[in-house]
C-alpha positions in Angstrom: 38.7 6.1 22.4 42.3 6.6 22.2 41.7 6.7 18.5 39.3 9.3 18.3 41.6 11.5 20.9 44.0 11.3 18.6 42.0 12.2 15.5 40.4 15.1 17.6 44.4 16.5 17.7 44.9 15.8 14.6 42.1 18.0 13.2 42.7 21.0 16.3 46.6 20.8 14.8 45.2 21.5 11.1 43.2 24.3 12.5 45.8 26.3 13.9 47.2 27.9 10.6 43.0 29.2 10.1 43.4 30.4 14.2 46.5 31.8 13.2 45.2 34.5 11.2 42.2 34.8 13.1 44.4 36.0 15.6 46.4 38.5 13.7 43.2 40.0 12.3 42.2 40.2 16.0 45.6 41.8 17.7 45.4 44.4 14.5 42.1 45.6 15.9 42.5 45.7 19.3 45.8 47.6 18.5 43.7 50.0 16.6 45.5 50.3 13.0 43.9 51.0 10.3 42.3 48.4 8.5 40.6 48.8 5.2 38.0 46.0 5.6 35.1 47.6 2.9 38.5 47.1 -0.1 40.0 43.9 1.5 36.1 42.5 1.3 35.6 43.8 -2.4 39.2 42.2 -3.3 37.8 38.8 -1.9 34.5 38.9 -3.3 36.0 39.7 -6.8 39.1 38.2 -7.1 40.5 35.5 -4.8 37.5 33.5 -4.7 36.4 33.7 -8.1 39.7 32.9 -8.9 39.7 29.8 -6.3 36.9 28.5 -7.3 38.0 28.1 -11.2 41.3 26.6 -10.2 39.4 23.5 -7.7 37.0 23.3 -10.9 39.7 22.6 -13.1 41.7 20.5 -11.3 40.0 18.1 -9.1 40.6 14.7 -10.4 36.9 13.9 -10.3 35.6 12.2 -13.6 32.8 14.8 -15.4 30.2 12.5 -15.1 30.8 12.0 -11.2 31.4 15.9 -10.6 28.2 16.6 -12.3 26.7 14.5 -10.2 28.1 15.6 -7.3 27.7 19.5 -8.1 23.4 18.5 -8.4 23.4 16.8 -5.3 25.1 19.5 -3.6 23.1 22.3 -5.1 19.5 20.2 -4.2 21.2 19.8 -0.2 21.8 23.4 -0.5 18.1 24.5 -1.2 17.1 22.0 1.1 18.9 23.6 4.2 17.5 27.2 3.0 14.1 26.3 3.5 14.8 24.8 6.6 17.0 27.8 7.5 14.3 30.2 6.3 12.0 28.5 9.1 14.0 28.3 12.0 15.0 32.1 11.8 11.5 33.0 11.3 10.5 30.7 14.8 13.9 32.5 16.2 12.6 36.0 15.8 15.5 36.7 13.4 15.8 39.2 10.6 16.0 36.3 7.3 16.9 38.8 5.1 19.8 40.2 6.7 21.0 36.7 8.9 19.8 33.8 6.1 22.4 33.4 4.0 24.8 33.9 6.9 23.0 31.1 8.7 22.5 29.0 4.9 25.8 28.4 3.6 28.6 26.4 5.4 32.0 27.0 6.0 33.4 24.6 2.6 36.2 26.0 1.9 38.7 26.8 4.8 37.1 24.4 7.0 35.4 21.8 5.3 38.0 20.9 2.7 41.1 20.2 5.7 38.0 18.3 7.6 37.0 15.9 4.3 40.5 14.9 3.6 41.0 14.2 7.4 37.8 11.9 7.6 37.2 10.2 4.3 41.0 10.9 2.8 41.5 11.6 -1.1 38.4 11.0 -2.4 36.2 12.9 0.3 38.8 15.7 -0.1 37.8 15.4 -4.2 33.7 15.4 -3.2 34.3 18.4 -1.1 36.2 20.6 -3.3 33.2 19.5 -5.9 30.8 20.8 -3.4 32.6 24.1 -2.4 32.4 25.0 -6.1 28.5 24.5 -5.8 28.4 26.6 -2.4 30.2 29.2 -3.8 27.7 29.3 -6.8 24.7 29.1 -4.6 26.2 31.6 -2.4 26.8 34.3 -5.4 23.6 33.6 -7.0 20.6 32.3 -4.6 22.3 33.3 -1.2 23.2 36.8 -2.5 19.7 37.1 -4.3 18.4 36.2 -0.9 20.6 39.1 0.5 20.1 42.0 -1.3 16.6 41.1 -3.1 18.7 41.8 -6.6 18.5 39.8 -9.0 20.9 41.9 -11.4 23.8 42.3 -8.9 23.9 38.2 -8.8 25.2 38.1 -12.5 27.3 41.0 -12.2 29.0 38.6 -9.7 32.7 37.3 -11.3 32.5 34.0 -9.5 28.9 33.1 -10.8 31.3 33.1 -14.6 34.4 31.6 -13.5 31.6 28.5 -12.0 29.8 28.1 -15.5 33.2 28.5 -17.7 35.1 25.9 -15.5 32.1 23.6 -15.4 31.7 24.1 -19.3 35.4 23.3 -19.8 35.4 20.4 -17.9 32.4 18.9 -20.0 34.2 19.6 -22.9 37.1 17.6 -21.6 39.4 20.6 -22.6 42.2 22.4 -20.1 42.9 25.9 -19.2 45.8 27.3 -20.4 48.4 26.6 -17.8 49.2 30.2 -17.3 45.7 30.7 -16.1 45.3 28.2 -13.9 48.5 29.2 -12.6 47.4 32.6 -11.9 44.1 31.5 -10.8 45.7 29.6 -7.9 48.2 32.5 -6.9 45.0 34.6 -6.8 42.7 32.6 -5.2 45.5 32.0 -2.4 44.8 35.1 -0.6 41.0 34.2 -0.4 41.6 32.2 2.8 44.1 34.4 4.8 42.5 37.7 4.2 38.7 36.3 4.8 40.0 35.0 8.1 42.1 38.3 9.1 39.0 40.2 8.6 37.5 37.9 10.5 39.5 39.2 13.3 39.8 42.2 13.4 35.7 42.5 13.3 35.9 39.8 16.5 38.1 42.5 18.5 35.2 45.2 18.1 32.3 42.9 18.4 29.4 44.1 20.0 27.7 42.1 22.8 24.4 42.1 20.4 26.7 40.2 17.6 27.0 37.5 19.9 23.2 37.3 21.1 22.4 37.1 17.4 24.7 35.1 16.5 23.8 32.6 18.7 20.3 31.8 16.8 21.8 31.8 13.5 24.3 29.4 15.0 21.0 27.3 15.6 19.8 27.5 12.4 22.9 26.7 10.8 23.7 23.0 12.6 19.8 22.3 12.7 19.7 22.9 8.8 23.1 21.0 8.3 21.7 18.1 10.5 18.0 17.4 8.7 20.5 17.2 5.4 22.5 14.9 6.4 19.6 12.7 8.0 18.4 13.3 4.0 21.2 12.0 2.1 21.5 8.8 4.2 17.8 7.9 3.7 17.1 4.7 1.6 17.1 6.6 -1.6 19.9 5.4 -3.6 22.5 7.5 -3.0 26.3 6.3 -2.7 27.3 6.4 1.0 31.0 7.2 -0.5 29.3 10.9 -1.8 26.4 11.3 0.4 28.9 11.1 3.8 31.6 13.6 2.6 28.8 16.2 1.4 27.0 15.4 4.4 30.2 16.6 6.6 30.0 19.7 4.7 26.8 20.6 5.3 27.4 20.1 9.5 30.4 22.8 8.8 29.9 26.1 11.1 29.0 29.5 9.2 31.0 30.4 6.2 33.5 33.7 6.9 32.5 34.7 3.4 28.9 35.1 4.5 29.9 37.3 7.1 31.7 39.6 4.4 28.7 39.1 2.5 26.6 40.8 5.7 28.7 43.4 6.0 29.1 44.4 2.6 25.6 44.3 1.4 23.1 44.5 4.5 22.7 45.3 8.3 24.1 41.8 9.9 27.3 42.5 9.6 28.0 42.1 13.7 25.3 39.3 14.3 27.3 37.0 10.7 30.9 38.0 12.6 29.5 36.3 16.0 27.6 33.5 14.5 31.1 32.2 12.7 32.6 32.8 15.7 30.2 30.9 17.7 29.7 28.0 15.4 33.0 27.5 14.7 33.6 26.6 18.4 30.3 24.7 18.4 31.6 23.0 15.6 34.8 22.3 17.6 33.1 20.6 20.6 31.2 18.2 18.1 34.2 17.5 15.8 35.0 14.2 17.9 31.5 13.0 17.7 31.6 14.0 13.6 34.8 12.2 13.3 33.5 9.0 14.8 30.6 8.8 12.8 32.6 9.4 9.7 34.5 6.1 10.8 37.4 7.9 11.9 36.9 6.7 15.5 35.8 2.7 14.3 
């Protein structure tokens, strides 16, 4: 028990830096300065993270063949959890064009990378950047067709590029030039900070509805995440060493990118805000219990 306390700590203490600027996103608001959210969102959607997700393409250490692999798997998960996510906001009374892909894709990146390497160490940590490159592709292509009912806006999208040309250089077994990948890290560094300010200061003028709503796609984000996981550790051949981490990541809470998502391009902008508020502390309570199970706690 002692053991798990002390992983519990552990993963609160990594957490604190993502809190952080929750927090400064937060005071900013309730201090009412201006704060350009409709450009900082655009900046995000265009730049950092298309830029973030070419650099973990090109240089996690995972062999081709295993990334492929890995990329598939997660994609198939992915699908899997829409339809189930499709369903439980239908029984939930919820809009699933406007909440689905808020409720669809999990939190990979911020929170789900710190919380592989935690659990499953260096090669968990490699899985999961793997399948945050496949979550941000589904996200810009399924989960934003899904959002807008566009098809044409989901190539338009600069991460949806920087997915196929870092998988495509990878197969080829050829590198980036290193001033590119060096750019594409300093670029993709301000994904994180500014997704989670933003964060904030939409938290500090939160309706009560945001919450309410929130609340179901909360629900239909864990039980999605949950008949996944139950999947990938039926008898059906997968490895246990890549089934587990992607399994964690798909028991994440609600991605803050899907919230700027909402609020850029439909009418759930307060309901996504509340539901990654709300799952991320739901997420929180069950972290011990995820941690055990992971072998954390054994």
């Amino acid at each position: 028990m002692s053991v798990l306390i002390s992983a519990y700590l552990a993963m609160l203490v990594r957490l604190m830096p993502l809190v952080a600027c929750v927090v400064v996103g937060f005071i900013w608001g309730r201090r009412e300065q201006p704060y350009p959210t409709a450009f900082v969102s655009t900046l995000v959607t265009y730049v950092a993270i298309p830029a973030l997700t070419f650099h973990t393409l090109m240089t996690t250490p995972l062999a081709a063949s295993t990334m492929t692999w890995v990329l598939a798997l997660s994609v198939i998960a992915l699908l899997v959890a829409g339809v189930v996510v499709a369903v439980v906001l239908r029984l939930l009374g919820l809009s699933g064009r406007d909440l689905g892909q808020t409720a669809w894709i999990p939190n990979a990146g911020n929170l789900g990378l710190p919380m592989s390497e935690l659990v499953f160490g260096v090669q968990g940590l490699t899985i999961a950047i793997a399948f945050f490159a496949a979550s941000s592709f589904v996200s810009f292509t399924f989960g934003l067709r899904w959002l807008t009912g566009s098809v044409g806006k989901v190539w338009r999208q600069p991460v949806v590029w920087a997915t196929l040309i870092g998988i495509g250089l990878r197969a080829l077994d050829m590198q980036a030039p290193q001033w590119s990948l060096d750019s594409a890290k300093l670029l993709g560094s301000m994904a994180v900070p500014l997704m989670l300010v933003t964060l904030g200061h939409t938290l500090s003028q939160l309706p009560r509805s945001g919450f309410m709503a929130g609340s179901g796609v909360t629900v239909a984000r864990f039980v999605s995440g949950i008949v996944v996981a139950l999947l990938l550790f039926a008898p059906i051949g997968i490895d246990p060493l890549i089934a587990a981490p992607i399994a964690l990541q798909m028991l994440m809470p609600c991605a803050v990118n899907s919230y700027l998502f909402a609020r850029l391009h439909g009418n759930g902008g307060d309901a996504a805000a509340g539901a990654v508020l709300i799952s991320t502390l739901v997420f929180l309570l069950l972290a011990p219990l995820l941690l055990w199970l992971g072998g954390v706690g054994q």
